[in-house]
C-alpha positions as CSV (number, residue, x, y, z in Angstrom):
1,X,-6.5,16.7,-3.7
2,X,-8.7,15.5,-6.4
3,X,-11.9,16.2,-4.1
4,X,-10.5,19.7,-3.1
5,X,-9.8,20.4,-7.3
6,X,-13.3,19.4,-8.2
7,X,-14.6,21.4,-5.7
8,X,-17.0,18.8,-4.1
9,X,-17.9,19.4,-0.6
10,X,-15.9,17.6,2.4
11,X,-18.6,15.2,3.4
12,X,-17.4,13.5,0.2
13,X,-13.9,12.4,1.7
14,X,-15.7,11.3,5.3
15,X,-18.2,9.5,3.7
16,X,-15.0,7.5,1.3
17,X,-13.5,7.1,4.3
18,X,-16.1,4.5,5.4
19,X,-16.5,2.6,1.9
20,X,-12.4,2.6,1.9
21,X,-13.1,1.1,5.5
22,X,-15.5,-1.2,4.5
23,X,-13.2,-2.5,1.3
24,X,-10.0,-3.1,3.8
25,X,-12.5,-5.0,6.0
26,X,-13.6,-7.6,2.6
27,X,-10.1,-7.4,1.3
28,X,-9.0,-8.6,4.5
29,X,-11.5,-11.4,4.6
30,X,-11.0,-12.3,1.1
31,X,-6.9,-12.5,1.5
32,X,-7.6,-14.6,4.9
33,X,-9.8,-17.0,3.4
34,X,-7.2,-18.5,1.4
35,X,-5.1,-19.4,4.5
36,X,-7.8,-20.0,7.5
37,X,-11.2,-21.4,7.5
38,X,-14.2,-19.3,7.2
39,X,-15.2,-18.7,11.1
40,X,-11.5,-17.2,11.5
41,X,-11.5,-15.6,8.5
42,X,-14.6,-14.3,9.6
43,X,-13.2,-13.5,13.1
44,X,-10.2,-11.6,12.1
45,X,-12.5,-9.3,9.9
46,X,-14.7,-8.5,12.7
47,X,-12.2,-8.0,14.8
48,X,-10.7,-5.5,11.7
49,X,-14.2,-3.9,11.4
50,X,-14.2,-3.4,15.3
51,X,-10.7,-2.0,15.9
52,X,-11.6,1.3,17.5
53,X,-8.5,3.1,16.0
54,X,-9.6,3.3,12.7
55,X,-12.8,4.9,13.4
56,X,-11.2,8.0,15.3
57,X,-9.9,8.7,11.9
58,X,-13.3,8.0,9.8
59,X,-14.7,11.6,10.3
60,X,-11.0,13.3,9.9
61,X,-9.2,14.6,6.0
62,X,-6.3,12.3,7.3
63,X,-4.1,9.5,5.5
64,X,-4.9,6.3,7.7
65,X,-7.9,4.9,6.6
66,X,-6.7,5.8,3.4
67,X,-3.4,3.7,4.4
68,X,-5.5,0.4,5.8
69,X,-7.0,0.2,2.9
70,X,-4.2,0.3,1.1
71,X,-2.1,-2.4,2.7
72,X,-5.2,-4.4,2.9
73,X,-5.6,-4.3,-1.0
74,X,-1.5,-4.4,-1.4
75,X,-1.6,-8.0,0.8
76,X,-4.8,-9.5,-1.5
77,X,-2.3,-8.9,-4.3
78,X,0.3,-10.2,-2.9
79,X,-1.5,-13.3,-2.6
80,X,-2.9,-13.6,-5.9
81,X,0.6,-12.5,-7.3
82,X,2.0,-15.6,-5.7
83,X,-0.4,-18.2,-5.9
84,X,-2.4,-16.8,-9.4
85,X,-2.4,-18.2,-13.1
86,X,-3.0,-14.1,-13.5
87,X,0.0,-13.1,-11.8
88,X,1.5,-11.4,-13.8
89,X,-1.5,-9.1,-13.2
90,X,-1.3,-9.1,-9.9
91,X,2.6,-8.4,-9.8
92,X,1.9,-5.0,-11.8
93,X,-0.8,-4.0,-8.9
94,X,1.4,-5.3,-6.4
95,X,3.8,-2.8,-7.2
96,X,1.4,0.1,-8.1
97,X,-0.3,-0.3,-4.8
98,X,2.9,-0.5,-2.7
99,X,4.3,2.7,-4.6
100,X,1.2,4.5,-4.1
101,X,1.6,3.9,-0.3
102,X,5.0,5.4,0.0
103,X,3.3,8.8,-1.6
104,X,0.2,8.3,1.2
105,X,2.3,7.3,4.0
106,X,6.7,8.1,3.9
107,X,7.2,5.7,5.9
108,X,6.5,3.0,3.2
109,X,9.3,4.4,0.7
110,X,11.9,3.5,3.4
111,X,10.3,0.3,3.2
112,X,10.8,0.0,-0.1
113,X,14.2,1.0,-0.5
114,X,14.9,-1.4,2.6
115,X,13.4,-4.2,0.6
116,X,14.5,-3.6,-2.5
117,X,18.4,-3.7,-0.9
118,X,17.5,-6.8,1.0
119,X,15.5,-8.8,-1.9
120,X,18.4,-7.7,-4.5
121,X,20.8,-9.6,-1.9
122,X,19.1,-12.7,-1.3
123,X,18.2,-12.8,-5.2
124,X,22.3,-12.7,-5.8
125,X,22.9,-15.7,-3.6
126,X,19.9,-17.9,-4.7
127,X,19.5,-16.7,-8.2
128,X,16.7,-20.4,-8.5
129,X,14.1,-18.6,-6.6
130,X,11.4,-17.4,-8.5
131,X,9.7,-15.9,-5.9
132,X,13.1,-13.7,-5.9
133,X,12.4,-12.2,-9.1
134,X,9.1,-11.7,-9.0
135,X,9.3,-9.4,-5.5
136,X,11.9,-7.7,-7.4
137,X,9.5,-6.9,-10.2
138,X,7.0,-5.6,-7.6
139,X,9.5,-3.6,-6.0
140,X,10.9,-2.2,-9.4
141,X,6.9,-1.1,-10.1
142,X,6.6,0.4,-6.4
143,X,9.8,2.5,-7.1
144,X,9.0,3.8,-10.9
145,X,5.5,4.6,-9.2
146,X,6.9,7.4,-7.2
147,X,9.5,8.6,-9.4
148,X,7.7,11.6,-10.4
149,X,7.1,12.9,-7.2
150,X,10.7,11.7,-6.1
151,X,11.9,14.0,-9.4
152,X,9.7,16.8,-7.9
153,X,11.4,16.7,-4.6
154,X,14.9,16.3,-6.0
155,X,14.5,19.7,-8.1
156,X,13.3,21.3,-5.6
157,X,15.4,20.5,-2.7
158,X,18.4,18.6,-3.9
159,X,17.8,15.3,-2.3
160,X,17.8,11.8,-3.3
161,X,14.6,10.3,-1.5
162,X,13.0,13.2,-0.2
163,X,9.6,11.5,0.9
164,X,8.6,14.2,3.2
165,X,9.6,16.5,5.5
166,X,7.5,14.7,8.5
167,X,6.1,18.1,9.3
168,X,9.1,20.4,9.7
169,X,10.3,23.2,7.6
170,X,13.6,21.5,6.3
């Protein structure tokens, strides 16, 4: 939307489309390398940078590469929100990132909502965990993220969660 309001031409979004490809494909390294060595850090990047799905999308105005990138970005924070002295940091992008994926893809709020019930649960029986808390936090940040567009919907329609209409007319 912001391309289409300033009126720059759609080459623009194609050609984000493969830096937002290329920054999945580091952020992916860069989260692996904390857990594997560097040849399969290495590996499972290449094999990221070669999966042949993604690049059906690369010349399309469409969500998914938009989507990688974002879950690629959302698991090197949750990384660094875990295992950080700046975690706190990393817990508020955590959650921005994750709410900004339920607007790009629905699918994600029902995630969230799912996790939020489930990590609210487990927090009331084992209130020691800190690692408890601090997913609720995230989630908390991933929900207030997409309140205003979840207040849009509700005016308009009437309905509590209204993430999309998954391409129908109701």
């Amino acid at each position: 939307i912001p391309f289409i309001a300033l009126h720059t031409p759609l080459i623009c979004i194609t050609v984000l489309n493969a830096v937002l490809l290329y920054l999945s494909i580091v952020l992916l390294f860069k989260t692996a390398i904390k857990y594997c060595s560097f040849r399969k850090s290495f590996l499972i990047s290449l094999f990221w940078g070669l999966f042949i799905n993604s690049y059906v999308y690369i010349d399309k105005i469409l969500p998914e590469i938009l989507a990688n990138f974002l879950i690629c970005l959302l698991l090197f924070n949750l990384t660094n929100a875990f295992k950080s002295e700046k975690s706190k940091k990393y817990i508020f992008l955590s959650g921005f990132v994750f709410g900004y994926m339920a607007l790009v893809k629905p699918i994600f709020g029902y995630v969230l909502l799912t996790l939020m019930i489930c990590t609210v649960a487990l927090w009331l029986f084992n209130r020691k965990v800190d690692s408890y808390r601090n997913t609720i936090v995230i989630l908390v940040i991933a929900l207030t993220t997409t309140m205003p567009y979840l207040a849009h919907t509700y005016k308009v329609t009437g309905k509590l969660f209204y993430w999309s209409t998954l391409g129908g007319n109701n």
